[in-house]
C-alpha positions as protocol buffer text, in pm:
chain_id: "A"
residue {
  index: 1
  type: UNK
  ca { x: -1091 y: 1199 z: 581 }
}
residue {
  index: 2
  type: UNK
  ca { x: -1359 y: 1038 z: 744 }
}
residue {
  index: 3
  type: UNK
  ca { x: -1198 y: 1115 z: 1090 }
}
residue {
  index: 4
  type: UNK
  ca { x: -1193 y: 1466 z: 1030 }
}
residue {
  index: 5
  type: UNK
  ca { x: -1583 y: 1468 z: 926 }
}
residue {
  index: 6
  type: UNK
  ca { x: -1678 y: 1317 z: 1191 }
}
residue {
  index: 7
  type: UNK
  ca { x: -1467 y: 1561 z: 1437 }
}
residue {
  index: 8
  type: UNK
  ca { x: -1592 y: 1849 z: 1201 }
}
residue {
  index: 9
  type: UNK
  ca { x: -1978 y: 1719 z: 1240 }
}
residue {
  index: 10
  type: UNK
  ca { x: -1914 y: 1659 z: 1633 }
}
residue {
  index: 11
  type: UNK
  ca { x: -1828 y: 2053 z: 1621 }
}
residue {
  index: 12
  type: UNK
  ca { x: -2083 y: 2178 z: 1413 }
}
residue {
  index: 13
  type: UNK
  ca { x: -2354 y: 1982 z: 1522 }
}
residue {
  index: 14
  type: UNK
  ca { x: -2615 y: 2177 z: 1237 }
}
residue {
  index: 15
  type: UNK
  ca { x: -2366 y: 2079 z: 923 }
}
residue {
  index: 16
  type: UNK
  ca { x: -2378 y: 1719 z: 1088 }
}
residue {
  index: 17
  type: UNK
  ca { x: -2761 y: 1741 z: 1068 }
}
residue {
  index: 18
  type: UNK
  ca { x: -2741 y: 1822 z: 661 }
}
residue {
  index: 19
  type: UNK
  ca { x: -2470 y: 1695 z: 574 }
}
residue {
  index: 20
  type: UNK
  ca { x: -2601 y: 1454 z: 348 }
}
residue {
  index: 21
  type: UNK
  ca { x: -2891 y: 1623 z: 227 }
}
residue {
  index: 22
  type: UNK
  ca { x: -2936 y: 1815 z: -67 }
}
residue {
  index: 23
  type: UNK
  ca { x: -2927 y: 2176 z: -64 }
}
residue {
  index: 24
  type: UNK
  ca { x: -3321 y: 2173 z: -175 }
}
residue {
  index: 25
  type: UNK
  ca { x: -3419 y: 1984 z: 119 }
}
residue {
  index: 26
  type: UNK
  ca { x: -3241 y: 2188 z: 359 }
}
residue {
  index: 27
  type: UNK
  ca { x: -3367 y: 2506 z: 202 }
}
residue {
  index: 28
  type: UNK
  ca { x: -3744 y: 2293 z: 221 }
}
residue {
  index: 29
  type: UNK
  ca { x: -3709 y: 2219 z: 618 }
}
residue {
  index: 30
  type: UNK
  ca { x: -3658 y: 2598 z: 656 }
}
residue {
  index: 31
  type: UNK
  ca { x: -3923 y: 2705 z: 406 }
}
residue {
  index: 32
  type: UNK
  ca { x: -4171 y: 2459 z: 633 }
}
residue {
  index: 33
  type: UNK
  ca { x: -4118 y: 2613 z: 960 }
}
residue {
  index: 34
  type: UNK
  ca { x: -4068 y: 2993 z: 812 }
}
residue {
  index: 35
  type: UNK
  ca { x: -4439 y: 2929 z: 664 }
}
residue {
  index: 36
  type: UNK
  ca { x: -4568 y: 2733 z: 1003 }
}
residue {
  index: 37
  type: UNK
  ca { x: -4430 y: 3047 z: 1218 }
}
residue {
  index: 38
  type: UNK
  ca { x: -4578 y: 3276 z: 945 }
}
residue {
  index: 39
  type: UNK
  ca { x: -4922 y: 3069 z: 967 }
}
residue {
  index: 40
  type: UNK
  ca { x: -4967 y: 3286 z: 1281 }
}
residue {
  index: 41
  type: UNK
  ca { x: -4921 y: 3614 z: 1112 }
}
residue {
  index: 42
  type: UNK
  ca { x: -5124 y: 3538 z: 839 }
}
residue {
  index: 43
  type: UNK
  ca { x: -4755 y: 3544 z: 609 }
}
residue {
  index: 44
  type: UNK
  ca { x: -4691 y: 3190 z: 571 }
}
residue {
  index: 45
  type: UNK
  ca { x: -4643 y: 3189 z: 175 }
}
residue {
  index: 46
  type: UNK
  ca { x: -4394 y: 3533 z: 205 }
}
residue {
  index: 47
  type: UNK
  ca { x: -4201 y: 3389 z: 515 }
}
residue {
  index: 48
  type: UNK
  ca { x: -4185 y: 3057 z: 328 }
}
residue {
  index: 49
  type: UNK
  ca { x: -3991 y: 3179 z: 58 }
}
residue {
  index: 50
  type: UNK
  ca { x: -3800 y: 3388 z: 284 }
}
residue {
  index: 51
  type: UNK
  ca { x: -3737 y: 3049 z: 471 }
}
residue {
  index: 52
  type: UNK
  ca { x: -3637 y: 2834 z: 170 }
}
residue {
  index: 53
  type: UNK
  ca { x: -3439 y: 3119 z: 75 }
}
residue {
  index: 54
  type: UNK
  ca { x: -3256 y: 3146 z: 353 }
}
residue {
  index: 55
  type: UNK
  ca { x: -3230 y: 2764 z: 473 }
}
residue {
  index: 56
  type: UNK
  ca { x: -3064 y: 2737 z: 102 }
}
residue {
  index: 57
  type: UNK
  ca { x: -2809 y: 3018 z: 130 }
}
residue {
  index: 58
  type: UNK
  ca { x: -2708 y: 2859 z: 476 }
}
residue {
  index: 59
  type: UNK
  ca { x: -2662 y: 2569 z: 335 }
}
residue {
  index: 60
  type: UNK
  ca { x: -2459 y: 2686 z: 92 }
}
residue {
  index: 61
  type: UNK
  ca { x: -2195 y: 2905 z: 358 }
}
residue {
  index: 62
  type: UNK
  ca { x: -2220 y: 2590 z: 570 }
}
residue {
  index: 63
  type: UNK
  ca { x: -2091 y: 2337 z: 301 }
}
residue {
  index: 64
  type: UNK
  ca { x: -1853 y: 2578 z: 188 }
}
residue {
  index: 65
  type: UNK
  ca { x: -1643 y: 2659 z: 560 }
}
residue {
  index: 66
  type: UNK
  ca { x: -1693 y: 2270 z: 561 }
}
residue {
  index: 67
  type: UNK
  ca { x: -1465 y: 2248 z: 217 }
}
residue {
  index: 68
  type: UNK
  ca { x: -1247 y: 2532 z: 338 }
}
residue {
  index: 69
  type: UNK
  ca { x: -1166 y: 2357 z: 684 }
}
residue {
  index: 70
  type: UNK
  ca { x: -1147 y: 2002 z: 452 }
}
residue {
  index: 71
  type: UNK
  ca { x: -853 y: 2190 z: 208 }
}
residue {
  index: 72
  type: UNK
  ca { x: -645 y: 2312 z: 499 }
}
residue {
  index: 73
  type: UNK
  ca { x: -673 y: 1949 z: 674 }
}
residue {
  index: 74
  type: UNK
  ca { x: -543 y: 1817 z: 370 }
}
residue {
  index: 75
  type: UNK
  ca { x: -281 y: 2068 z: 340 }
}
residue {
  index: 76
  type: UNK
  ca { x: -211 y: 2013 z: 767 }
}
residue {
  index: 77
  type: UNK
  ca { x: -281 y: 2363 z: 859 }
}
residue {
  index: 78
  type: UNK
  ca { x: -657 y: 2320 z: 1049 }
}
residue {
  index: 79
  type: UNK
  ca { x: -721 y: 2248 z: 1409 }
}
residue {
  index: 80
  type: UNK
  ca { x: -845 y: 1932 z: 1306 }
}
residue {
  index: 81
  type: UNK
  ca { x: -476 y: 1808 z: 1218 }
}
residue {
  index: 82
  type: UNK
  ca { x: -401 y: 1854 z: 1619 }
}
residue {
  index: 83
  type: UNK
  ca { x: -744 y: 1677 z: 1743 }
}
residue {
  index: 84
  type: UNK
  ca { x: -719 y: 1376 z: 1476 }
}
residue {
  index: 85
  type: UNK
  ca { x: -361 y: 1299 z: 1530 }
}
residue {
  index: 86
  type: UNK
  ca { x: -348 y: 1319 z: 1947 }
}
């Protein structure tokens, strides 16, 4: 299983980058720089919810094509079974 995360991470270099954070956090990095970009708009308390928002619901689809992918590598039926075992 580890093989396949790191083949999975090497592909999806974002879900590598959060992998092993917390949904909060990930949904806190995007809230930051939603509220920086909206500092120059004068919207940076709207766009940071927007951004924590949104950096959480990614987090969320991320994690759970990551499971998806995991359950049909178990089940030898991803791409991943072809890469891993070459």
């Amino acid at each position: 299983m580890d093989k396949f995360t790191k083949a999975y991470c090497e592909e999806h270099k974002i879900f590598g980058l959060i992998q092993r954070q917390n949904w909060f956090i990930t949904g806190f990095i995007a809230a930051f720089f939603s509220a920086l970009l909206g500092a120059f708009v004068d919207e940076s308390t709207t766009l940071g919810y927007v951004g924590f928002a949104i950096g959480a619901i990614l987090d969320y689809f991320m994690r759970k094509n990551y499971l998806n992918e995991l359950e049909k590598f178990k089940n030898g039926r991803s791409i991943y079974n072809l890469h891993i075992n070459d």
